[in-house]
MARFI-148935 format. One line per field, with one value per residue (C-alpha): residue in one letter; x, y, z. Coordinates in pm, whole numbers. Example, Ala and Ser with C-alpha at 12.3 -4.5 7.8 and 13.67 -1.06 7.14 Angstrom:
BEGIN
code: A,S
px: 1230,1367
py: -450,-106
pz: 780,714
REM end
This chain:
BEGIN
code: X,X,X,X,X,X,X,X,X,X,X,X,X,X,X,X,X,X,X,X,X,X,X,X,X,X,X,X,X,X,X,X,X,X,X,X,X,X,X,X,X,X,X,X,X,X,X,X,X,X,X,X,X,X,X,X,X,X,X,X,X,X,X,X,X,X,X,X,X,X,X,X,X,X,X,X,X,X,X,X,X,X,X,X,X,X,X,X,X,X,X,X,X,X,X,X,X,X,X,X,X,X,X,X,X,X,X,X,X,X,X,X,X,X,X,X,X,X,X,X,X,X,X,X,X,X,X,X,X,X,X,X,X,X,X,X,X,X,X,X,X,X,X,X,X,X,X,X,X,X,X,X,X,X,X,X,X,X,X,X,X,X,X,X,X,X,X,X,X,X,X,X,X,X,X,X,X,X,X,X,X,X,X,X,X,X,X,X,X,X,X,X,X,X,X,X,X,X,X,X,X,X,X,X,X,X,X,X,X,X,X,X,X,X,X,X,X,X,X,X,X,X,X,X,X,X,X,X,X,X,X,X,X,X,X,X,X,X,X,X,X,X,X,X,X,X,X,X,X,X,X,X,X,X,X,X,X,X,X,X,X,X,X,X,X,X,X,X,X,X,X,X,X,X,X,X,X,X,X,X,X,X,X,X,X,X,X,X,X,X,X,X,X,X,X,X,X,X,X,X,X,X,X,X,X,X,X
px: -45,-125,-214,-363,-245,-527,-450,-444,-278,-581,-619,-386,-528,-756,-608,-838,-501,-153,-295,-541,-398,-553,-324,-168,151,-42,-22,290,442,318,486,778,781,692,980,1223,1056,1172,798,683,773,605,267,5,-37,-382,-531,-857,-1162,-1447,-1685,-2028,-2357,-2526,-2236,-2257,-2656,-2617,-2521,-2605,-2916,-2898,-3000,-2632,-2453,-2654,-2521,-2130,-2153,-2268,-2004,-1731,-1596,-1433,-1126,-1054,-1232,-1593,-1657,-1847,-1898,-1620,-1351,-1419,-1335,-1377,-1129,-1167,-1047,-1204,-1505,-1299,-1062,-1309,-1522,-1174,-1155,-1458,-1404,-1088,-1255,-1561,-1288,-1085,-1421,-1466,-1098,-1094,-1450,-1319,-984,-771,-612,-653,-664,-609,-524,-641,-399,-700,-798,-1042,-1157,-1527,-1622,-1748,-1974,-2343,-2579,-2719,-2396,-2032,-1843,-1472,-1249,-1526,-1734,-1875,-1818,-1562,-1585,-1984,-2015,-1781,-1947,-2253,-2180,-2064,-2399,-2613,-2412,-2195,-2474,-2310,-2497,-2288,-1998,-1783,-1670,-1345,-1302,-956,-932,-900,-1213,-1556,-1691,-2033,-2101,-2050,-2301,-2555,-2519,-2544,-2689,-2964,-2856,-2880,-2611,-2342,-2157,-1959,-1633,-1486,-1252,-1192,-1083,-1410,-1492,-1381,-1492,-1750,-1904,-2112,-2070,-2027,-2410,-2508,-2800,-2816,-2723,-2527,-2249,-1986,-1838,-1575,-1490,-1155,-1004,-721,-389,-494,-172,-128,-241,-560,-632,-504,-719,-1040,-1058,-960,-1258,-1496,-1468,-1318,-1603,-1826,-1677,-1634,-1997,-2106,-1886,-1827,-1782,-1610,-1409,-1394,-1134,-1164,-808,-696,-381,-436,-463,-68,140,307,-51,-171,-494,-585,-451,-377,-84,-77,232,333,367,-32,-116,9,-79,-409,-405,-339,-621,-857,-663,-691,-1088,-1127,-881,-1150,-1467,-1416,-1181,-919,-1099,-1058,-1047,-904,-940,-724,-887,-732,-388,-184,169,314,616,407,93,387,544,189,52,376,285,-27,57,298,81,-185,72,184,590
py: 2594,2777,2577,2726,2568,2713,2669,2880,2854,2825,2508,2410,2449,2197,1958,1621,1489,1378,1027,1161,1056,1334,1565,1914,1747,1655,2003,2112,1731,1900,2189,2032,1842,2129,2226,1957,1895,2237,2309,2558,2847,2734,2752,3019,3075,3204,3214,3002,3258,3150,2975,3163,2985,3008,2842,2524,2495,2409,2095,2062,2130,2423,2183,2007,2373,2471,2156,2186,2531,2458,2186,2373,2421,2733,2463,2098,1888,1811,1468,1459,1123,815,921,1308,1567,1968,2232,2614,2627,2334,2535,2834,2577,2380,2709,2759,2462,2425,2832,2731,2490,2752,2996,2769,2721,3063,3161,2819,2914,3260,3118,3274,2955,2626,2401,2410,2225,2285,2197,2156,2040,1884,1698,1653,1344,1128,1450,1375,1651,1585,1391,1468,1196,964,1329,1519,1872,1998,1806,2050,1918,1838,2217,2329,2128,2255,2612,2531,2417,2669,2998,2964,2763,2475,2249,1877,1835,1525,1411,1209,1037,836,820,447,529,565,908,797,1204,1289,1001,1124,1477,1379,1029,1057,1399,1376,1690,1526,1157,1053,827,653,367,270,-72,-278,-435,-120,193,362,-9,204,257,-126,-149,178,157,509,519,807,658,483,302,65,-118,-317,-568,-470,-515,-411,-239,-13,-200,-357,42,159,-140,-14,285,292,13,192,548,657,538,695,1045,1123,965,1196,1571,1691,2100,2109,1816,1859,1589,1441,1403,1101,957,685,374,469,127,265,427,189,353,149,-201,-77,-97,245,462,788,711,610,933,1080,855,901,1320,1261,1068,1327,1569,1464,1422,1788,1888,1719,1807,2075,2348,2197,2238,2128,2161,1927,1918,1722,1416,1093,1040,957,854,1173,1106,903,1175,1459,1283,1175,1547,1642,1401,1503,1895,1798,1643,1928,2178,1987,2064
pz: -1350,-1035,-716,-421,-91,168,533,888,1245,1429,1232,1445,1789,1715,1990,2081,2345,2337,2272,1976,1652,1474,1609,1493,1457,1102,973,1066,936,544,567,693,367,161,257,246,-133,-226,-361,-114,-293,-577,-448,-386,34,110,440,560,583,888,720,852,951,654,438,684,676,287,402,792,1003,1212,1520,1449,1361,1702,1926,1809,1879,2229,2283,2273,2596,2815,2881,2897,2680,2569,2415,2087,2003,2143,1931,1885,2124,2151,2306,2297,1983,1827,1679,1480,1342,1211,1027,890,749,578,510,306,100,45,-35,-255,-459,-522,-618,-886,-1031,-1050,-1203,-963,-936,-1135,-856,-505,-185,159,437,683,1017,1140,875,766,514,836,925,842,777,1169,1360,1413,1431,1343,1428,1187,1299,926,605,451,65,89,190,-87,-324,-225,-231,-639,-678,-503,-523,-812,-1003,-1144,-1257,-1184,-966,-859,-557,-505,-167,-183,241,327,565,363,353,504,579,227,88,337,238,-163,-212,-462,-596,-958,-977,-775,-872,-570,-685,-373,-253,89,306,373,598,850,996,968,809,538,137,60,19,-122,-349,-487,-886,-787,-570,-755,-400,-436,-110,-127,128,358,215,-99,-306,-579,-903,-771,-674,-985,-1190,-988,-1061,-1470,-1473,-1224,-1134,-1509,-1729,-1473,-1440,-1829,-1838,-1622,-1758,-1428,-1462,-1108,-868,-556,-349,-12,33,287,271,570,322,281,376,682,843,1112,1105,814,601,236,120,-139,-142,-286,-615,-598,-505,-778,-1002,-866,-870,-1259,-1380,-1139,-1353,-1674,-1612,-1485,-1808,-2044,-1820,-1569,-1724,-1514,-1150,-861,-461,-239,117,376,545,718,725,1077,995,1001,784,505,560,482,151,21,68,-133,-414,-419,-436,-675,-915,-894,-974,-1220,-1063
REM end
């Protein structure tokens, strides 16, 4: 099976402070692994395109494309929001990111690839369709998803959010969309405090208490996203990829480890097999301990590629 692994340097340059735990150390902590795991020659390396204006207004108002534009400073440091910064390079690296995942979309409808994974940064689900905010510019997988819909005209997609954060950007971007089911877990009560009372028939959301391990996830999801997703016959998947309800991530309380992610790559997997023609596009999100962020990546790539 052939997994594309999307990614760029300017990703990279994408720096929010020495203090800022979404750092580029993230990035470079994958590929470390990748190669430590012995899998990165058994991936597909393509580069992140810029996304362009047009790909980002499927999703976000040009007033909010307009105003990060505009933030971005000359040097130093413009704040977005409390916990979101710009640099000079803060802008590009975030078109490439949500240009990989546009990208990725193309080269899986096209069946280029099967799958593929896109070693990202900064990450998007927080990103509403008017606000930045929680480290997020442009909602990288809403904008994908989007793109499936409106250029490649599918006609139902499914989105995944696993991060231990709720994707509050992506539910505003989809919530009442009959062509989109969104499938998510995430610690509640916690940041952003949304998801836990969505009414929209679309949203599967299931919040879960801090500490939660493995087999309550595991349990969850067989009895609440499953039933849902094969209900629903997906034709594409597209993954909000956070690895931050890991055990050893202080950013969060859960208590998942690597063998969760995989587990949890596999049943996405086997729904796309039956649904999808095997497709999917993941994007990186959350995930801050750089040696359990590296590992879970790896079990995730792993899975995908089915190595």
């Amino acid at each position: 099976m052939a997994t594309g692994f999307y990614t760029h340097p300017e990703c990279l340059l994408h720096d929010m402070g020495p203090w800022h735990p979404e750092c580029p150390g993230r990035l470079q902590a994958i590929e470390d692994q990748l190669i430590a795991s012995r899998i990165d020659a058994l991936i597909e390396r393509e580069e992140a395109p810029l996304a362009d204006e047009a790909e980002l207004a499927r999703v976000h108002t040009q007033a909010h494309i307009d105003h990060i534009r505009q933030c971005q400073p000359l040097e130093g440091r413009t704040e977005v929001d409390p916990d979101t910064s710009m640099c000079p390079h803060s802008y590009r690296a975030a078109l490439r990111a949500a240009g990989a995942a546009i990208a990725a979309t193309d080269a899986v409808i096209e069946g280029r690839y099967d799958n593929a994974f896109c070693s990202v940064r900064p990450p998007g689900h927080h990103a509403e369709p008017a606000r930045a905010m929680g480290f997020c510019f442009f909602n990288n997988i809403a904008i994908a998803a989007r793109h499936a819909l409106e250029v490649h005209g599918l006609q139902r997609v499914a989105v995944i959010d696993f991060d231990v954060h709720h994707g509050n950007g992506t539910e505003a971007a989809f919530s009442g969309d009959p062509r989109v089911l969104m499938c998510s877990f995430f610690q509640h009560p916690f940041y952003p405090f949304t998801g836990a009372d969505s009414h929209a028939s679309n949203m599967v959301n299931v919040p879960l208490p801090a500490r939660t391990k493995g087999m309550a996830m595991r349990e969850a999801v067989d009895m609440l996203w499953l039933p849902r997703l094969d209900a629903f016959k997906p034709e594409m998947i597209f993954v909000s990829a956070g690895f931050d309800a890991h055990r050893e991530d202080d950013l969060g309380n859960m208590g998942l480890v690597e063998d969760d992610y995989t587990w949890l790559t596999e049943q996405i997997q086997a729904v796309a097999a039956r649904h999808a023609k095997g497709r999917i596009v993941s994007s990186l999100e959350g995930g801050y301990n750089l040696s359990a962020l590296g590992r879970s990546v790896v079990a995730h790539v792993r899975a995908l590629a089915e190595i």
